[in-house]
C-alpha positions in Angstrom: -62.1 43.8 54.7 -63.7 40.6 53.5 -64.8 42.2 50.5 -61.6 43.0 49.8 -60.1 39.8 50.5 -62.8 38.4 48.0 -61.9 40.8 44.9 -58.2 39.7 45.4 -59.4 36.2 45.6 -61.4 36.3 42.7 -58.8 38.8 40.6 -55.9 36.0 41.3 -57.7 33.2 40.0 -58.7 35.3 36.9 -55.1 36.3 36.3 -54.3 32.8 36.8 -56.7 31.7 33.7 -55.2 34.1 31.6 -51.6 33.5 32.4 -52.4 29.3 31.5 -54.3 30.7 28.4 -51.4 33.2 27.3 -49.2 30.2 27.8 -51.2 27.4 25.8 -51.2 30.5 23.1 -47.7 31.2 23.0 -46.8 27.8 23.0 -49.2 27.2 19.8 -47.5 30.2 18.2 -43.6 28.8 18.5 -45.3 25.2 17.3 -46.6 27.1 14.1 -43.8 29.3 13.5 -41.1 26.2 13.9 -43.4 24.4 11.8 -43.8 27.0 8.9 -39.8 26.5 8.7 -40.1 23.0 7.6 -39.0 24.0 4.4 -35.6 25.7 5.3 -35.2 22.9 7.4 -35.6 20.1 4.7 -32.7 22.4 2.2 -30.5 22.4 5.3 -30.6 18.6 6.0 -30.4 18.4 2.3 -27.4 20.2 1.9 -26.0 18.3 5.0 -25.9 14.9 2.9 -25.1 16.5 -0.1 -21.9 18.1 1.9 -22.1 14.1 3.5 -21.8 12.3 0.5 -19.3 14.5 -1.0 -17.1 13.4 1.8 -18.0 10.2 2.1 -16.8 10.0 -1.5 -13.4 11.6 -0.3 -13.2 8.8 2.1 -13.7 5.9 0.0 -10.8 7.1 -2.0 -8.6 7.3 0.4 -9.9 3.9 1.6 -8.8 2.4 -1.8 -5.1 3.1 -1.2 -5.1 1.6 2.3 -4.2 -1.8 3.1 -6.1 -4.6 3.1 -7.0 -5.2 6.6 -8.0 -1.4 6.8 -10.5 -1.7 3.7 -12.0 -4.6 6.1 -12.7 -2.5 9.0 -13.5 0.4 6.9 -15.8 -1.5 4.9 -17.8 -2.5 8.0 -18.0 1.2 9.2 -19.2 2.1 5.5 -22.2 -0.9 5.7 -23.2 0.9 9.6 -22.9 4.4 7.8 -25.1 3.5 4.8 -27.3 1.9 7.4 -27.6 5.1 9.4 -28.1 7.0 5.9 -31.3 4.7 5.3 -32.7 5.6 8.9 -32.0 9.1 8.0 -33.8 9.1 4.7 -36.9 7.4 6.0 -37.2 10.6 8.4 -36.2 13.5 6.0 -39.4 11.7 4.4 -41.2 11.6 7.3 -40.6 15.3 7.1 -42.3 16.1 4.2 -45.1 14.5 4.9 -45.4 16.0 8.7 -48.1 18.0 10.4 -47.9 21.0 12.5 -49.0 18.4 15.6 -46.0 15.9 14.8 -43.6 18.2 13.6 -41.5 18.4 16.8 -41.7 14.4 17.5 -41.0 14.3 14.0 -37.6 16.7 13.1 -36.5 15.6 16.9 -36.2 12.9 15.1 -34.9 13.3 11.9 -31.7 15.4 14.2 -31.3 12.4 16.2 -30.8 10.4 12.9 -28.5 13.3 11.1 -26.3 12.8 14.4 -25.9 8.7 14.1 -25.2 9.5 10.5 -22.6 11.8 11.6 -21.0 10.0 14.3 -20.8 6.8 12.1 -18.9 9.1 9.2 -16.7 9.8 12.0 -16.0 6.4 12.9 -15.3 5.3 9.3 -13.2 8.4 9.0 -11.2 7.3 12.1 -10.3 3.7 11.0 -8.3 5.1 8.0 -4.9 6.4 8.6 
């Protein structure tokens, strides 16, 4: 019975080892594969700001046939867009340059950024009638 008790014992803890192992492993093997699509991921956040800018664009003609107290305001949400455009760009560099051990501080990151950019686009958007 003790003997027993033992091999269980002993087969539990080696299970154990190779469940943490298979874990560490697997965990490696999303890291690299995320990591491998760095490349798709900086031609999607480059067609974002492409797509971005081409609305911006839009907006800033429309903005020219608004009146003047609405050019003000819109002017002021342009100047915290462009400023959220320069945050973004430092990170789509920061991109390039990544490593498979920063890459998920990194684009986690660089999507927080795309989302300030976007949110302030809407805010410029939404103080033209």
């Amino acid at each position: 019975m003790r003997s027993l008790f033992v091999t269980l014992v002993v087969a539990a803890a080696f299970t154990g080892c190779n469940t943490v192992s298979g874990m560490k492993e697997d965990t490696h093997q999303a890291s690299v594969y995320t990591y491998e699509k760095k490349e798709e991921y900086q031609r999607d956040l480059s067609a974002q700001m492409r797509e971005m800018d081409t609305k911006i664009a839009e907006l800033k003609v429309k903005a020219s046939k608004a009146s003047d107290s609405t050019k003000a305001e819109f002017n002021r949400n342009m100047a915290s867009l462009e400023k959220e455009k320069a945050v973004l760009a430092e990170k789509m560099e920061a991109v390039k340059t990544s490593t498979a051990s920063s890459w998920n501080s990194v684009k986690a990151g660089t999507d927080s950024a795309m989302e300030s950019v976007k949110k302030a686009y809407e805010k410029a958007k939404a103080s033209l009638p």
